[in-house]
LOVEX-763834 format. One record per residue (C-alpha): x, z, y; residue in three letters; residue number from 1; chain. Coordinates in steps of 0.5 Angstrom, whole numbers, plus 500, padded with zeros to 3 digits. Layout:
REM residues N
REC:east:up:north:kefi:volum:tiro
REC:X:Z:Y:ALA:NUM:A
...
This chain:
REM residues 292
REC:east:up:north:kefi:volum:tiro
REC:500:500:500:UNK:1:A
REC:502:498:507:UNK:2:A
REC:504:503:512:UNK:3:A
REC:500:502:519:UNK:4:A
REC:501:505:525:UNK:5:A
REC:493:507:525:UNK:6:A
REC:496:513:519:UNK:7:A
REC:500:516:525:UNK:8:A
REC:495:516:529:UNK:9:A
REC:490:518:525:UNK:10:A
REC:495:523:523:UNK:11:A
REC:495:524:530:UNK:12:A
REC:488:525:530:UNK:13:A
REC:487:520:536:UNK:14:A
REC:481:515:537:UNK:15:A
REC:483:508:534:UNK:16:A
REC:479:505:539:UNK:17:A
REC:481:509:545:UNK:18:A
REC:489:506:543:UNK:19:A
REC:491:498:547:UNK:20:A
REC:497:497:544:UNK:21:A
REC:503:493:550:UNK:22:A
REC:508:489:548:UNK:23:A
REC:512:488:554:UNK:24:A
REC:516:481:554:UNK:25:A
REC:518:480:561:UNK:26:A
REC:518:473:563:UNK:27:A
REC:524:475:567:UNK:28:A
REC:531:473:564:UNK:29:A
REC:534:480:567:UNK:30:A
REC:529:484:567:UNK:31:A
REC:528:483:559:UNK:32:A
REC:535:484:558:UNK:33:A
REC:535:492:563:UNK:34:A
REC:528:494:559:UNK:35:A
REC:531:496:554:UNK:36:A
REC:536:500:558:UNK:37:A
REC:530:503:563:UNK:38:A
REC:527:505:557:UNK:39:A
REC:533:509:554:UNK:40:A
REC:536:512:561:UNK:41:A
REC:531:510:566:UNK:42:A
REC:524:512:563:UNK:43:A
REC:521:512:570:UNK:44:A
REC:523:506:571:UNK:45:A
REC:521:503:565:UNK:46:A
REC:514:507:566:UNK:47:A
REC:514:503:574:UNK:48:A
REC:515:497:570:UNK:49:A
REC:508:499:565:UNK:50:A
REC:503:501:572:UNK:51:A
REC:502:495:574:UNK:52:A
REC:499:489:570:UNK:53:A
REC:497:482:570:UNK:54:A
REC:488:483:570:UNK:55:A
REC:487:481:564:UNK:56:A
REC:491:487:562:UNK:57:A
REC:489:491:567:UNK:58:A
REC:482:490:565:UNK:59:A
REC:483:493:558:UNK:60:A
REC:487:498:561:UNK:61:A
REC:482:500:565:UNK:62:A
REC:478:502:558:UNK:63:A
REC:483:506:555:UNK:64:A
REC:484:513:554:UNK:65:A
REC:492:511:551:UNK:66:A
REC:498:505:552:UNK:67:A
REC:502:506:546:UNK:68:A
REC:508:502:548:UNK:69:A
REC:512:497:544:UNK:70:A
REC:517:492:547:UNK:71:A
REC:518:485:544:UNK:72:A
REC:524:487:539:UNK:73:A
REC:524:480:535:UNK:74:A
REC:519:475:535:UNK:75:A
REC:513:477:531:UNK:76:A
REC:516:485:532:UNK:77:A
REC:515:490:537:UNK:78:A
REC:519:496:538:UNK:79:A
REC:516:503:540:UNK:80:A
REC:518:506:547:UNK:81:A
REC:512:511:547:UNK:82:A
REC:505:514:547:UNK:83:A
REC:501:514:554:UNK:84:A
REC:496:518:557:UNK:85:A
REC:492:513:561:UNK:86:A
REC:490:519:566:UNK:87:A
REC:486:514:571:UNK:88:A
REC:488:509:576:UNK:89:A
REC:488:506:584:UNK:90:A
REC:487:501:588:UNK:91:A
REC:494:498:592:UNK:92:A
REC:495:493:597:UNK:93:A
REC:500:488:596:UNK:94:A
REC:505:492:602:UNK:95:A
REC:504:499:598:UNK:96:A
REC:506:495:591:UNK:97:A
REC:513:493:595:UNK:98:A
REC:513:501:599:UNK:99:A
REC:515:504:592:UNK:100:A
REC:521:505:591:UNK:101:A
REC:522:503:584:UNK:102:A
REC:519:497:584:UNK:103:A
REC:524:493:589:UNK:104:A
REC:531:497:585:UNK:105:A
REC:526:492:579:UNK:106:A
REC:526:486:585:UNK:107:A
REC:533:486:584:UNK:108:A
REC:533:483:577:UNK:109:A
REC:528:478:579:UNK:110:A
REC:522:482:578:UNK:111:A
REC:517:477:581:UNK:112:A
REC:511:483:581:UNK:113:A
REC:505:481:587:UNK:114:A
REC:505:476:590:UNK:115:A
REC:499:475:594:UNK:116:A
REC:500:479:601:UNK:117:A
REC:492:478:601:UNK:118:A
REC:491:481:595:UNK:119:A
REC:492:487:590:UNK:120:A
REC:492:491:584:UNK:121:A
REC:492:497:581:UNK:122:A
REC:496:502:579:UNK:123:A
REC:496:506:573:UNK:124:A
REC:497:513:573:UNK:125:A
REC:501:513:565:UNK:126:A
REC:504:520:563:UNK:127:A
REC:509:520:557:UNK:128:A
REC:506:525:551:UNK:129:A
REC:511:528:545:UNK:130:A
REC:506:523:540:UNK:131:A
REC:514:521:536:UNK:132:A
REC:518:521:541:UNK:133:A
REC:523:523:535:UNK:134:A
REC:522:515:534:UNK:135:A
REC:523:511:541:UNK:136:A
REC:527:506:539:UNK:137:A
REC:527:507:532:UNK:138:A
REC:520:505:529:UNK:139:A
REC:519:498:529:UNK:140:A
REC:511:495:527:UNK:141:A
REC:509:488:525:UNK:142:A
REC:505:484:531:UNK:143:A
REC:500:481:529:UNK:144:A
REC:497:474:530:UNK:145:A
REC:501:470:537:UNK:146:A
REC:507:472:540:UNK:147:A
REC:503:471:547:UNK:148:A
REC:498:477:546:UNK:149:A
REC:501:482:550:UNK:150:A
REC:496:487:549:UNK:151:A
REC:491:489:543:UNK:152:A
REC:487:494:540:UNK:153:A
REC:489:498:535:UNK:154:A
REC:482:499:532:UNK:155:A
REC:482:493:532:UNK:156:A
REC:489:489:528:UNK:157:A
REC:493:492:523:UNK:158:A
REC:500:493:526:UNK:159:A
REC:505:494:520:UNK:160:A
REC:510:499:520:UNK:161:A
REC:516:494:518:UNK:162:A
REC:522:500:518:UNK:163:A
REC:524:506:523:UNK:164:A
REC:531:506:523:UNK:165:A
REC:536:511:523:UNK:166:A
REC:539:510:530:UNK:167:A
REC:535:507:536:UNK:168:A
REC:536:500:537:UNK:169:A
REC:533:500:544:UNK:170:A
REC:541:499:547:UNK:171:A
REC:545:495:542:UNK:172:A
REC:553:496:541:UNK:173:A
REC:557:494:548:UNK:174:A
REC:559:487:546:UNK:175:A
REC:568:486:545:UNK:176:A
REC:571:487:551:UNK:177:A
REC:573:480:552:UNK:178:A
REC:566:478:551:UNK:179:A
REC:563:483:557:UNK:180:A
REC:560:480:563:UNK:181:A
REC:556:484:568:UNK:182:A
REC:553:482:575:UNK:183:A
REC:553:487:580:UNK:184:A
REC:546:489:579:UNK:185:A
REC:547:491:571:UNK:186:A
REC:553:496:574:UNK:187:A
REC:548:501:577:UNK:188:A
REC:543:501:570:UNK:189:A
REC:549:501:565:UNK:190:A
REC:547:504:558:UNK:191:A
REC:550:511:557:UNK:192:A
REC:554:509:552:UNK:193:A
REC:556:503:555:UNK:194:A
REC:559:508:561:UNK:195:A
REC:563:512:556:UNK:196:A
REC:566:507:553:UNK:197:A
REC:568:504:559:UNK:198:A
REC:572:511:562:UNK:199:A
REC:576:510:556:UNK:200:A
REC:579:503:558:UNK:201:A
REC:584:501:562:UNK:202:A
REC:586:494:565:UNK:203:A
REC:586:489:568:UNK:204:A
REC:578:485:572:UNK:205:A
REC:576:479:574:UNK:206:A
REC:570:478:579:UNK:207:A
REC:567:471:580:UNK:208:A
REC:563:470:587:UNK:209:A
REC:558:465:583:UNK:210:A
REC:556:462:590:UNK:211:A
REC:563:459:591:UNK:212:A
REC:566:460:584:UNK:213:A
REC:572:464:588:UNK:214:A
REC:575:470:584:UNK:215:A
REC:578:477:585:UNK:216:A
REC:582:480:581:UNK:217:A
REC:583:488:581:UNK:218:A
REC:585:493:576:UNK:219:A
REC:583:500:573:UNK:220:A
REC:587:506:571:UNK:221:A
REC:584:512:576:UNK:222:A
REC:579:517:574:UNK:223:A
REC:574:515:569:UNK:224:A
REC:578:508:568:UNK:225:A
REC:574:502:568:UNK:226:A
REC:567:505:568:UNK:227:A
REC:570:509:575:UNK:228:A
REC:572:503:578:UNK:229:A
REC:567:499:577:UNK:230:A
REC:562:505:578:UNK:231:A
REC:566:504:585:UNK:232:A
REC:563:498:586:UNK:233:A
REC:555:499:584:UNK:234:A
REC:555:504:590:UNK:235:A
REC:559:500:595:UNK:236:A
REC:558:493:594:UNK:237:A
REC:566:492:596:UNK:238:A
REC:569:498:593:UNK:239:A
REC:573:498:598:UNK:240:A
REC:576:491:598:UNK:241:A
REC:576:487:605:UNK:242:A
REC:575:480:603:UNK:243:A
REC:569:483:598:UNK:244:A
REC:565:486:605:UNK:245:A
REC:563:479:607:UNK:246:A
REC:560:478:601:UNK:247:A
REC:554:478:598:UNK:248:A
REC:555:482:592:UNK:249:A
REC:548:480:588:UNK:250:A
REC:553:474:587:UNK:251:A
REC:558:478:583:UNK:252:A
REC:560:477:576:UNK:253:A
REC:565:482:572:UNK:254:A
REC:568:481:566:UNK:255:A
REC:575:483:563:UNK:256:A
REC:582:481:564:UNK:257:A
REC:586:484:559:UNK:258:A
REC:585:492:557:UNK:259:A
REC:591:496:555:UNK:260:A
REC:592:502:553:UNK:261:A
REC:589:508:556:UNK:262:A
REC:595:512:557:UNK:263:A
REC:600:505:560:UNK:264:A
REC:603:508:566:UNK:265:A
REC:600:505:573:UNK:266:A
REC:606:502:575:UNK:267:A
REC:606:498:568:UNK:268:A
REC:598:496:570:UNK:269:A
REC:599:494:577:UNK:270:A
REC:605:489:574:UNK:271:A
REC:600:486:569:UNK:272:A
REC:594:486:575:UNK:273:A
REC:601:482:579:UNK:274:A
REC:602:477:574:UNK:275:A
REC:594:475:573:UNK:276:A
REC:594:474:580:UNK:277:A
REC:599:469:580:UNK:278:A
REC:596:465:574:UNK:279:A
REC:589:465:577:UNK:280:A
REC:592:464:583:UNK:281:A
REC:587:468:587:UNK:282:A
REC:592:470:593:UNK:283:A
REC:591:463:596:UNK:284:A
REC:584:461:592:UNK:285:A
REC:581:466:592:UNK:286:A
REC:579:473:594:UNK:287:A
REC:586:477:593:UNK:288:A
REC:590:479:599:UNK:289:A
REC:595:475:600:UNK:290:A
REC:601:480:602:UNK:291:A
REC:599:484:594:UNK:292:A
């Protein structure tokens, strides 16, 4: 026999019938790729992500005692975030979408949200319950019938229960160090464990301002390393680099040049910046101080 999701809500003692189901699968390139992240590090964000929806979805909101929300995982699954509570909802206007705080640090990845200056939506007021959350991130359910359907009922389809795993899967292992690349907004939502990782590197980086395809280059040995630096970065925009000000640091890309070992000296990291500089030529191309 199938195990379904409605066996843990019954278990639950929780009405099928009051249950919609959402699958979140931004459209967004961006915001699909920091929802999980949001998820994991950011619930309050990804839970401004949920308050407002399309009005289809809203309508069957509107009729829901519960969200139990999913994120699309792979096609045909979902995987699970959370329970919520829907505890009632308001009417906004466009200038009040975009007043609230956590939706314009969402604009930054793309987040199309309202676009209608004459119109408006509502907002939902959804609080997180206890209901599993020892499995956020690691149950993963069947979804049933096509990839399109962002929300359904739970009384009304049956939602398998494909695997729950052991670890959550809602941020997948940093890629190798050579296959890193960031933007400049990611360095603000990076996952925790993507940060610790980081603070244990040293060496040498790479940022390419994509709107003129020219590049910096810098290195990483002070405190906390790679993650300090570029932490460094996400706060000022520069860091502290002259020919970086003028810019526009949404067009920033960061990746690694070369990692070295964590206890190299930093005179020895230094000379290793000097010789990328000399090869990339970012001193006479680029955006490198030419006297360094």
């Amino acid at each position: 026999m199938q195990f379904q999701l409605k066996n843990i809500l019954d278990n639950e003692n929780i009405t099928l019938k009051d249950v919609l189901i959402l699958r979140h699968v931004p459209q967004e390139v961006e915001v699909k790729k920091v929802l999980p992240w949001l998820a994991t590090d950011k619930p309050e964000l990804f839970n401004a992500y949920q308050q407002t929806q399309k009005p289809r979805t809203e309508k069957a909101m509107q009729k829901a005692k519960f969200v139990a929300s999913f994120i699309g995982h792979k096609p045909g699954k979902a995987l699970f975030v959370g329970l919520y509570e829907v505890k009632g909802y308001r009417s906004i206007s466009y200038s009040q979408y975009w007043e609230r705080t956590s939706l314009l640090e969402l604009k930054k990845y793309g987040l199309q949200g309202m676009t209608d200056k004459k119109g408006k939506c509502l907002l939902f007021d959804l609080i997180l319950l206890k209901f599993c959350q020892e499995w956020k991130g690691k149950l993963i359910i069947k979804w049933p019938g096509i990839e399109r359907n962002w929300f359904l009922w739970a009384d009304r389809h049956d939602f398998e229960i494909l695997a729950i795993s052991e670890d959550s899967i809602l941020i997948p292992d940093m890629p190798e160090w050579n296959q890193l690349l960031l933007t400049w907004n990611q360095l603000n939502e990076l996952p925790t464990k993507w940060c610790e990782k980081l603070s244990q590197w040293r060496g040498v980086y790479y940022i390419l301002d994509v709107s003129d395809g020219k590049g910096y280059v810098g290195s990483a040995y002070g405190k906390d390393n790679l993650h300090g630096r570029w932490h460094n970065y996400a706060d000022s925009g520069h860091g502290g680099n002259n020919q970086l000000k003028e810019r526009n640091p949404e067009n920033f890309r960061f990746s690694i040049l070369q990692r070295v070992s964590p206890d190299m000296e930093s005179s020895d990291v230094q000379f290793i910046e000097k010789t990328w500089k000399d090869r990339l030529h970012t001193r006479e191309l680029g955006l490198n101080d030419k006297k360094r």
